[in-house]
Legacy VTK file of the C-alpha trace (Angstrom):
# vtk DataFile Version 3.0
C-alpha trace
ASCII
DATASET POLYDATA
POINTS 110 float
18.387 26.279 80.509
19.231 27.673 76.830
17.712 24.941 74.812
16.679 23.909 71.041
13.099 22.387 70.718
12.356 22.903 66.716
9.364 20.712 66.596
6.271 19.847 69.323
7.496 15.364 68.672
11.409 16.720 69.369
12.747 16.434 72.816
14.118 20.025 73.832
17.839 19.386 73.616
20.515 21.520 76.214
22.680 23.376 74.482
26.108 25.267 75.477
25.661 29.404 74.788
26.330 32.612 75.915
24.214 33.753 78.132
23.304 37.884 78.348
21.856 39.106 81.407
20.520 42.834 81.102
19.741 45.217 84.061
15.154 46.336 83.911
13.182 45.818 81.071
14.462 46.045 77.677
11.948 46.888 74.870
11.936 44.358 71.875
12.802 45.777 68.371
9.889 43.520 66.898
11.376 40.587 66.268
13.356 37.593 69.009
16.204 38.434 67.671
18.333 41.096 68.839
21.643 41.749 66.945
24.955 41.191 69.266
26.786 44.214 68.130
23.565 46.504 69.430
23.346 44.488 72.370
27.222 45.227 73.051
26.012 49.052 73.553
23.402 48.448 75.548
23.948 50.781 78.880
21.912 48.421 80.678
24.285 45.237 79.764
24.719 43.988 83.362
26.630 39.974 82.685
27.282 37.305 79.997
27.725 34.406 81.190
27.941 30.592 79.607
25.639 27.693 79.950
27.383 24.428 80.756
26.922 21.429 78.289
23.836 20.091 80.353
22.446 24.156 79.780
22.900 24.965 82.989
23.893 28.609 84.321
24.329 30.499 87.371
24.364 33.843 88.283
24.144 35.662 91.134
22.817 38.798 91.233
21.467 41.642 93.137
17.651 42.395 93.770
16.025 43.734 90.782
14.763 43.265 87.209
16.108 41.620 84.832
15.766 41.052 80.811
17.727 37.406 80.345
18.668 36.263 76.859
20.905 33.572 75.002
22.942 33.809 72.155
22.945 32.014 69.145
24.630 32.833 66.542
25.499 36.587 66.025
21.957 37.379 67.718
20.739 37.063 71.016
17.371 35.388 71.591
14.732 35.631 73.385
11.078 34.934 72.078
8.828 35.570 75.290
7.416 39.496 75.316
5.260 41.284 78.013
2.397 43.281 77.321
4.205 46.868 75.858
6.648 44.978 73.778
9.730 44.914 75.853
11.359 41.306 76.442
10.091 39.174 79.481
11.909 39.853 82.425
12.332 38.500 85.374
12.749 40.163 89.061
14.930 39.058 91.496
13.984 39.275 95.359
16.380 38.989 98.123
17.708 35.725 98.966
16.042 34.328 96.192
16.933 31.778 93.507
15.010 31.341 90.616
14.977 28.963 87.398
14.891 30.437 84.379
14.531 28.276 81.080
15.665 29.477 77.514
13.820 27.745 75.156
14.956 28.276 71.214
11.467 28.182 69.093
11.949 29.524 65.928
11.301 26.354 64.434
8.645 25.339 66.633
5.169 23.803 65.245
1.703 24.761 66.713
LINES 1 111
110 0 1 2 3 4 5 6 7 8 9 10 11 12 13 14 15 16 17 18 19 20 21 22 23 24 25 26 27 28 29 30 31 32 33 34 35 36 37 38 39 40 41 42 43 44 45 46 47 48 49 50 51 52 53 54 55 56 57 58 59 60 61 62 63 64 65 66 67 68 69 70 71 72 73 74 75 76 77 78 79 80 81 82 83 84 85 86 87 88 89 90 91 92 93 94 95 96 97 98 99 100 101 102 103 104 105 106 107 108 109
């Protein structure tokens, strides 16, 4: 669920966004954000899709990896990185559903 939690007191609050959904693992440029208009031209730019006023999305999708991000603003987000940089991703097994929250923490305190 794409959501904005800016500070560890604040409730996380849903939010309605786009929701990018990219095919293995895609390496981070260094930073959460990643610019829309690189993103566009990503070969491995599988689905968008948009979260519902609650934050709530659903996609189905074949068995494999996947590199899941929301958009806000002109950037897509994503602040969660494995080990050799590239965003966290997530894989998919057969018949399988899986929750996957988007949680906004730029702002975050810790």
């Amino acid at each position: 669920m794409p959501s904005n939690s800016p500070n560890p007191s604040a409730t996380e609050e849903p939010v309605s966004t786009t929701v990018w959904v990219f095919s293995d693992r895609i390496p981070g440029p260094g930073s959460p954000y990643w610019p829309i208009a690189e993103a566009k031209q990503h070969p491995n730019l599988v689905c968008t899709t948009q979260s519902d006023a609650a934050g709530h999305y659903q996609i189905q999708l074949p068995p494999s990896e996947y590199t899941v991000l929301a958009q806000y603003d002109e950037s897509l987000y994503l602040n969660s990185f494995q080990g050799d940089g590239s965003y966290r991703s997530i894989t998919v097994a057969p018949e399988q559903i899986i929750e996957f929250d988007l949680t906004h923490i730029e702002q975050a305190f810790f």
